[in-house]
N, C-alpha and C positions, 0 to 999 in steps of 0.2 A: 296655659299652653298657648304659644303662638300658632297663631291661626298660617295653617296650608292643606295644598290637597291632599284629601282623607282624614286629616285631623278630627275631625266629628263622625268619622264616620259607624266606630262603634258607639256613640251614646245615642243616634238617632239614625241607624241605617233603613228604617222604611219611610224615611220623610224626602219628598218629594224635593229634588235640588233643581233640576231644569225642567221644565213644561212647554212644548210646542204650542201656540194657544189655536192656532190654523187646524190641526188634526188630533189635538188629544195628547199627543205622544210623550211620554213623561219619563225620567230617571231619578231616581231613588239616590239614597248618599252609596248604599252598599253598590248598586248597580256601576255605580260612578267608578270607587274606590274600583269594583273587579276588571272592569273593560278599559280603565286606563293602566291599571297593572301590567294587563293581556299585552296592552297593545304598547307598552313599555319593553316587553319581554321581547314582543314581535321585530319591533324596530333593533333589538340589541342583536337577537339570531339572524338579521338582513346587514350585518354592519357596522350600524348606530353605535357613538359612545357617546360618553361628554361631551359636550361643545358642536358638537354635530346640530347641522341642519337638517328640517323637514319640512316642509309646504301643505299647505291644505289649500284646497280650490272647493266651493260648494256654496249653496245659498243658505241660509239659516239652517242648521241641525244641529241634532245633541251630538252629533260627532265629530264636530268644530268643539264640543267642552272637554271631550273626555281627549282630543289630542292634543288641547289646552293645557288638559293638566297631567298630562304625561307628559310635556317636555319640561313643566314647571316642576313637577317635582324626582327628576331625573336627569338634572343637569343638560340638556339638550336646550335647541332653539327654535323655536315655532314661527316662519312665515306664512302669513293668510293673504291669500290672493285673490284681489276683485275678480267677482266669475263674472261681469260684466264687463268686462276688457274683451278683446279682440286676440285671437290665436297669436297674431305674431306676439303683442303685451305681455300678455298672459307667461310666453315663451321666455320670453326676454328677464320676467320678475324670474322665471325659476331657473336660468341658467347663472343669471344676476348675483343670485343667493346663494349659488354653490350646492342647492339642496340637494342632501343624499338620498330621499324619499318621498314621495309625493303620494298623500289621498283626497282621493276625489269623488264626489256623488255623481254619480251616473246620468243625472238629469245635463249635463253639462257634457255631453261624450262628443257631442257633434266639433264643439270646440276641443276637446281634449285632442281627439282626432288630426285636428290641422295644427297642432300646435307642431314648435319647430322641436328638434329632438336637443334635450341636456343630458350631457355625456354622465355627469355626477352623479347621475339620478342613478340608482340601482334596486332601489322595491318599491313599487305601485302595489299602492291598495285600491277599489273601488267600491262604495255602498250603494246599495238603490237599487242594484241593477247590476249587470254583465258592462264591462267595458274592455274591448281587446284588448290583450297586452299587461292588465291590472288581475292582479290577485282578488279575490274576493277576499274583505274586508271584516264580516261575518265568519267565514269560513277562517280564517286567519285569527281569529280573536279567539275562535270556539280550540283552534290546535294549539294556543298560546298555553305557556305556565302562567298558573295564578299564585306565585310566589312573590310572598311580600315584599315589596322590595327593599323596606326598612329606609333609615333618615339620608338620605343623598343630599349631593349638592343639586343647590336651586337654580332652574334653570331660568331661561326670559323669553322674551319674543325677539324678531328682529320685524319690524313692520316699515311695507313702504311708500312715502308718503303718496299724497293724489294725486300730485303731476298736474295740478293746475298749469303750471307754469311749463314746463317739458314733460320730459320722461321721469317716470316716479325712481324715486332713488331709495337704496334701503334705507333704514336710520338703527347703523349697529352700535348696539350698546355693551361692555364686557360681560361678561359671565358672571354671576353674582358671587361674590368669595366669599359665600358662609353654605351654611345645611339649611334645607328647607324647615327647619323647627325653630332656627334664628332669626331673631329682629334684624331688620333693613327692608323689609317690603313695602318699598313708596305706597300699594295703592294701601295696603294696609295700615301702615302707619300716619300717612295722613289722612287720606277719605274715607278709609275704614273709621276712623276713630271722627273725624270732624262731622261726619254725615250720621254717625252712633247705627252702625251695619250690625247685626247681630241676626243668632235665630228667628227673630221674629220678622225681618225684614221679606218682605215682598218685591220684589225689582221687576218693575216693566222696563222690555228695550225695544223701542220700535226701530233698532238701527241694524244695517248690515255687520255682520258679526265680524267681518274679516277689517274690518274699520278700528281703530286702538282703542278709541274709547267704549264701544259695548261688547267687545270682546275681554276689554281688561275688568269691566264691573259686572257680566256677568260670571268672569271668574272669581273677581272679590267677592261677590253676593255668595258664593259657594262656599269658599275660603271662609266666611261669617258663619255659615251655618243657615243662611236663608234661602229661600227656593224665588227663581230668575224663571217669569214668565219672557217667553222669546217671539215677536209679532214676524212673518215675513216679511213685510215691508209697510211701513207706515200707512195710516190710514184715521186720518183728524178724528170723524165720528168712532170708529170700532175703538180705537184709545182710549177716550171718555167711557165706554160701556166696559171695556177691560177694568178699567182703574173702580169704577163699581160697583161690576160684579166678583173680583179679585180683592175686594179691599186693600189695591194696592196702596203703599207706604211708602216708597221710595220706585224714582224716575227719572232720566238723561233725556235730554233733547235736545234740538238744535232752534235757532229762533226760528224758522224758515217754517218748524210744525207750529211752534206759537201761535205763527199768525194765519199760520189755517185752520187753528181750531178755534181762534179768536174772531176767524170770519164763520165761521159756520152762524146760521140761524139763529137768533134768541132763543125759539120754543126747541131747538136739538138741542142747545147746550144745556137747558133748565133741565132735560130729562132723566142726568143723569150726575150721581153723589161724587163727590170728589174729596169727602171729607176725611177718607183714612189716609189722604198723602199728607207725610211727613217731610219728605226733601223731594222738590222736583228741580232737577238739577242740570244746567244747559250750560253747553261748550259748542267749542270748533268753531264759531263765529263771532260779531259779537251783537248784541242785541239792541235795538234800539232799546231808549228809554223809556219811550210813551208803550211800547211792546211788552216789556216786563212791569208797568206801574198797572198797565191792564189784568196782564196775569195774575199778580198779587191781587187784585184788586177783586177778582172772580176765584182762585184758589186762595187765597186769604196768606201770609207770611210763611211760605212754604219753599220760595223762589229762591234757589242759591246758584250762584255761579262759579264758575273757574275757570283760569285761561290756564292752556300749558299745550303741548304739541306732541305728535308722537316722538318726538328727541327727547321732549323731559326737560329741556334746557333748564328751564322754572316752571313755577304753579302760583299764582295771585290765589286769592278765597275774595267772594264777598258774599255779604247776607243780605236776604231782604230786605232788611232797616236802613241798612248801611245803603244800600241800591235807590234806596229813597233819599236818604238822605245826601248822597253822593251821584247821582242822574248821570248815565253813562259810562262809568266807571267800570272796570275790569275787579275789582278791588286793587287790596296789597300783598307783596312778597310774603309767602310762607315757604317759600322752597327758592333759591337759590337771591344775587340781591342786584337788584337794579337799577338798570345805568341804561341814561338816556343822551345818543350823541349825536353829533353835525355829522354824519358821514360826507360831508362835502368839502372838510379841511382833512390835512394831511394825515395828521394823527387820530382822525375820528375825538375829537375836545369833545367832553360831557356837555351838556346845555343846563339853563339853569332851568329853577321848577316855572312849569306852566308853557314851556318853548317844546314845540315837537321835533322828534328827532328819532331816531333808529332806537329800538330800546333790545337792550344785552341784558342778560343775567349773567351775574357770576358767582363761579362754583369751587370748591378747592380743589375740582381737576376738569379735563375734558371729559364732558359725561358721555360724550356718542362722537360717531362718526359719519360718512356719509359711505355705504358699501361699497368700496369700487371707483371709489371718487374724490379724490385728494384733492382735487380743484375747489370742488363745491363745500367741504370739511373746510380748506382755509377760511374760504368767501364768509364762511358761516361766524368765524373767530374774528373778535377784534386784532387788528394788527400790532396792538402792543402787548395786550393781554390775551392770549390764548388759551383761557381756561374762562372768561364772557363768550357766551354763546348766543347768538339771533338765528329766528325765523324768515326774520324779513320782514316782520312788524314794525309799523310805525307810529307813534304815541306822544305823549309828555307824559308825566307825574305832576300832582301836585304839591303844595306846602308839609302836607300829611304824609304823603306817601301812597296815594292811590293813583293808580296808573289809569291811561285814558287812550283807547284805539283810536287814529284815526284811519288807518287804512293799512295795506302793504305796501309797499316800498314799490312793487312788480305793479301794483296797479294804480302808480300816480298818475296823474293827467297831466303836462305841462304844456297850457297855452299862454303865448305871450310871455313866455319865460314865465310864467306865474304857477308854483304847484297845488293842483287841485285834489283834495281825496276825495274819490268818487262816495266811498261812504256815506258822508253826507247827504247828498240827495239821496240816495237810495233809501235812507233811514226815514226819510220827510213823504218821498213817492210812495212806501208802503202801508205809510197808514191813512191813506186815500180811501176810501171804500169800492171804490171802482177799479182796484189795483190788487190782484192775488200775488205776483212775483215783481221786481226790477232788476234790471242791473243798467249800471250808469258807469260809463268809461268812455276813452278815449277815440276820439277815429281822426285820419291826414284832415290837414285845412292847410290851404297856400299859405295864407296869410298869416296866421297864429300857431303853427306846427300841429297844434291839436285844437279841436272842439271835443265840448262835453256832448254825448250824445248818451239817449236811456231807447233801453228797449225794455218794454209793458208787457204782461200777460195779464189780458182783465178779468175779473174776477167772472163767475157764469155768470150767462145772461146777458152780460155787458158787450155791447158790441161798438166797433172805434169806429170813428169817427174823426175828420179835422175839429168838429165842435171839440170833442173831447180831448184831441190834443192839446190845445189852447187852453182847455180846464185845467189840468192835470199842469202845463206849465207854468201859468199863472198861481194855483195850490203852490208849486216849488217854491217860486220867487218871494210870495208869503213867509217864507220862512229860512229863507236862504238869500246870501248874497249872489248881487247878477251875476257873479261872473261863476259863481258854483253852479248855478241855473243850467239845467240842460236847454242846449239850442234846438233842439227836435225832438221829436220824439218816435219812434218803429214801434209797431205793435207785434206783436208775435203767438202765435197758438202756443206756445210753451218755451220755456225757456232752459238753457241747459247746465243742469246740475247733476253731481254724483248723487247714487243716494244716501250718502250722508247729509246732504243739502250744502254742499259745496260748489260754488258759482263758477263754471266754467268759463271764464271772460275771454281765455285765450281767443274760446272758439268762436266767441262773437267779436272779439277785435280781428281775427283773422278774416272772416268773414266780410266784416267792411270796408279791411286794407286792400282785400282783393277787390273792391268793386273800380 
């Protein structure tokens, strides 16, 4: 039987699928299977058909899985909206998406409240609580039919990205053109099978759910038949005591937690087992090297990677060994093939192996689009081949065929005509011991268009100093050529990232253009 939602649900309907680990709160496969039926029924009697949109806005809950998998396996589309956005954002993602219905948890009403009004919207639900103007979400579930709904067509998400760089844009992908019992389920077909997900599987996600990637593997986790412990929001120590008093076995992270739990204390780290994890498995950025030889090094050959985007463009794999053997390395193409090129000559000309350039996948069609943005959809295609898709990654490949980050394209530094990837230092600055966070980019200089400049969050305890900036630069130049070297250095009480751990540079390049 290919794996989707409710497929297990009669061979094991009292085993626990999702677990809040914050409050207890838990769902069952039967529980799952009934209240995404309900509320499959609910959305159809407000409107809803196939290919229709619906939003969810909420912090971590079980009711982000079950409207998960109601639009998955009833041909609809699931947008999830950061509830840490701002009313107009917030407003802007759901008028954006077209959504014909929108649920929301009630802890979040004060924003609900101010947001701007979307005409396309036509049923609010609300859980948690009373929210004006929303239906109870409860009550609506308890009046739904709980008729089967039997094998539909497969539905997707539409997610949209962070907006590092501007306004987040959707990233719509078609409607899948088979029945939810049919092969073609990317996460199932690859990570399902490359990571070996099954019943037995435990999943810790310490990430926000409305985020692609632990929204998409706590529904693959289900999809397996395993039960997806769900953290509210990250937390270095409580992770470690999760993973062994859970005996968790599989895990997603971003390096950003790596290196906070690789700075915690010797005597907190020894206190606690980490030996039932089988894959801990980190994206969305990429990882220094000395960062991951560490982790292997204290969870023992357990470290896997992958790079891919919420567009899906591609997917590299690499493994532990390989990560060792390969330092830095994203790995290689398992999912679409790649092409590394000069975006600076006319035709975008490939480069040869070990020359950095723009790196494309290509696919036998356009896998996605940009919602609403025909502009940003071309920008994204090569101009000759229209079926190579980028992020806006910048890399080479080697002799092999593994691919190597060095930065984003959006975050080069160009001083003295000469281009810098900020990555670099960043990667050198973090494993400082007196360094909990960096980020390393660009700010005006008369003379050179741009300086490198870093701004520090130091680790507790640590307090700056000019001694310490002069440490901390000199540490760089050790390991870095001068002209990579940050010329100063800003300390900072925190630095700003989504909670994904996504590095918001805009907001500190904007910051010091205005000074």
């Amino acid at each position: 039987m290919y794996p989707y939602p409710g497929a297990l649900t009669e061979s094991q309907p009292d085993k626990v699928a999702v677990k809040m680990v914050d409050t207890g709160k838990t769902i069952t496969y039967r529980e799952l299977d009934d209240r995404s039926t309900r509320l499959v029924h609910a959305l159809w009697d407000r409107g809803l058909g196939e290919g229709d949109i619906f939003a969810v806005m909420s912090e971590n809950a079980l009711e982000i899985v079950e409207a998960y998998w109601a639009a998955l396996r009833a041909g609809m589309i699931i947008t999830a909206i950061n509830y840490h956005l701002s009313p107009d954002e917030a407003g802007y993602i759901l008028q954006d998406s077209g959504a014909k219905a929108l649920i929301v948890s009630a802890g979040l009403k004060d924003t609900i409240a101010e947001m701007p009004e979307a005409p396309a919207v036509t049923a609010r639900l609300a859980f948690g609580g009373d929210v004006p103007g929303f239906e109870s979400y409860e009550d609506v579930l308890a009046a739904s039919s709980a008729e089967p709904l039997g094998i539909l067509r497969a539905g997707t998400d539409m997610l949209y990205s962070s907006g590092t760089t501007g306004r987040p844009k959707g990233v719509a992908v078609p409607l899948p053109d088979r029945k939810v019992d049919e092969p073609g389920d990317m996460m199932v077909d690859v990570f399902g099978k490359m990571y070996a997900m099954g019943p037995d599987t435990v999943y810790l996600s310490p990430a926000p759910m409305y985020h692609a990637a632990p929204l998409r593997y706590i529904g693959l986790t289900t999809f397996m038949g395993g039960t997806a412990l769900v953290m509210p929001k990250f937390d270095a120590e409580e992770s470690l005591k999760l993973i062994d008093e859970y005996k968790v076995t599989h895990s997603q992270w971003v390096p950003t937690m790596f290196v906070r739990m690789l700075k915690l204390p010797e005597e907190v780290r020894a206190k606690y087992d980490v030996s039932s994890m089988r894959i801990a498995v980190h994206a969305a950025a990429p990882c220094p090297a000395d960062v991951k030889r560490a982790m292997i090094e204290w969870w023992g050959p357990v470290i896997h990677e992958y790079y891919s985007s919420t567009e899906k463009v591609g997917v590299t794999l690499i493994g532990p060994q390989e990560a060792l053997d390969h330092p830095g390395s994203i790995g290689r193409a398992v999912l679409g093939i790649p092409h590394v090129v000069d975006d600076s000559t006319e035709n975008f000309d490939e480069v040869p192996a070990g020359q950095t350039g723009l790196i494309y996948f290509e696919r036998d069609h356009v896998s996605f689009t940009y919602h609403n943005d025909e502009a940003k959809t071309k920008e994204s295609q090569h101009p000759l081949h229209p079926n190579w898709g980028t992020t806006g990654d910048v890399g080479y490949m080697d002799e092999d065929g593994y691919i190597y980050l060095t930065d984003r394209r959006s975050f080069m530094i160009i001083s003295g005509g000469v281009n810098i990837y900020p990555q670099e230092a960043e990667n050198v600055l973090t494993m400082h011991p007196k360094v909990l966070d960096v980020a390393v980019f660009g700010v005006p200089d008369e003379e050179m268009g741009e300086q490198v400049k870093a701004a520090v969050q130091l680790a507790p305890g640590v307090e700056p100093s000019p001694e310490l900036e002069q440490e901390l630069l000199a540490f760089a130049q050790e390991h870095l050529s001068k002209y990579k070297t940050p010329r100063s250095i800003d300390f900072h009480d925190e630095l700003p990232r989504t909670p994904t751990g996504k590095l918001l540079k805009r907001n500190l390049k904007a910051a010091y253009s205005a000074k």
